[in-house]
C-alpha positions as a printed NumPy array, in Angstrom:
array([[  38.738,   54.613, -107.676],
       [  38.32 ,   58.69 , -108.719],
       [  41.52 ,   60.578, -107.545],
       [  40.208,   63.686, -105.878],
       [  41.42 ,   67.272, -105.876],
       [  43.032,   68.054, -102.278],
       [  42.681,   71.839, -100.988],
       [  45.173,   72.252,  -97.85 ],
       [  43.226,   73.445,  -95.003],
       [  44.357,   75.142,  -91.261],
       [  44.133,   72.666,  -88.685],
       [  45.93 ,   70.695,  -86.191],
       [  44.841,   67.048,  -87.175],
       [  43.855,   67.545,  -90.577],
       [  45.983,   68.534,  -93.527],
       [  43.525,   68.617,  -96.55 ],
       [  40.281,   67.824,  -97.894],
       [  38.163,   67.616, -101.505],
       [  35.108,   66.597, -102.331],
       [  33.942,   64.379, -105.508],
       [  29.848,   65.799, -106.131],
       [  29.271,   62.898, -108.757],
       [  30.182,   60.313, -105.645],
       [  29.632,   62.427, -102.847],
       [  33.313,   60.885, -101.753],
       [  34.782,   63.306,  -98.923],
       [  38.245,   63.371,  -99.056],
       [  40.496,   63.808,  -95.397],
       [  44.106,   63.661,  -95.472],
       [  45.267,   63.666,  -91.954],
       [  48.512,   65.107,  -90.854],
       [  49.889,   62.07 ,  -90.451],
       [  49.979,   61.723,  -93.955],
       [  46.557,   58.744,  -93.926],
       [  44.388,   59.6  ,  -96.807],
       [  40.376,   58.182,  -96.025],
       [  37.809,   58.693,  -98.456],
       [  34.463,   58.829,  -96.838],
       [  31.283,   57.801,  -99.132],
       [  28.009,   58.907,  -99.552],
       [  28.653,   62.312,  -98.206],
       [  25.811,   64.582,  -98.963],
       [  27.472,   68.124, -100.728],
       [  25.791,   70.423,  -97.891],
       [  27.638,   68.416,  -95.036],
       [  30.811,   69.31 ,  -96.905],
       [  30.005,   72.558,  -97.259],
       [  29.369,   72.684,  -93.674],
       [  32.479,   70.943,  -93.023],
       [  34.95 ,   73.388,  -95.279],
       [  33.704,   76.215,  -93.816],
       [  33.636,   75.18 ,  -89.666],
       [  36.015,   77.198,  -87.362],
       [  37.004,   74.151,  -86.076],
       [  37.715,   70.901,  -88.953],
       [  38.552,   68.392,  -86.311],
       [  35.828,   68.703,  -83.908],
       [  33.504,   68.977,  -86.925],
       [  35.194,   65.364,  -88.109],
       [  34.491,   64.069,  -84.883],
       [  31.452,   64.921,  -84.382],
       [  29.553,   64.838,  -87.85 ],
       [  31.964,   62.041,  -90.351],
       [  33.961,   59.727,  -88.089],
       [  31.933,   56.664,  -87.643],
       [  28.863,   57.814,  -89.495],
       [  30.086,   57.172,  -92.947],
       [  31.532,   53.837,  -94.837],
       [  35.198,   54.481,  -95.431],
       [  38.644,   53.355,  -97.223],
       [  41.747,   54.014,  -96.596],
       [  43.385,   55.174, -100.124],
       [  46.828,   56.067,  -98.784]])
């Protein structure tokens, strides 16, 4: 599995994110530590995502349950 790059980000639930473009693997480390990768994640939705006010809403309302996941760590 590709190890991907984590970028710290402000919120409340989530404590970092990356992005693999050859994949399209999102990358969410929660604050709890739980590291998902979510696949087939088109690049402009991560854009989107990275640059939303609000990260966890944003999770909730555009990558939780729409996208195949694993839990990496």
């Amino acid at each position: 599995m590709t190890t991907i790059q984590l970028y710290p980000v402000h919120s409340t639930s989530i404590k970092a994110i990356g992005y693999d473009v050859r994949s399209k693997t999102l990358a969410v480390e929660f604050q709890s530590g739980k590291l998902y990768y979510y696949f087939e994640v088109p690049p402009d939705l991560y854009e989107d995502f990275r640059q939303t006010p609000s990260l966890g809403i944003f999770f909730q309302d555009h990558i939780r349950d729409q996208f195949a996941y694993d839990l990496v760590g």
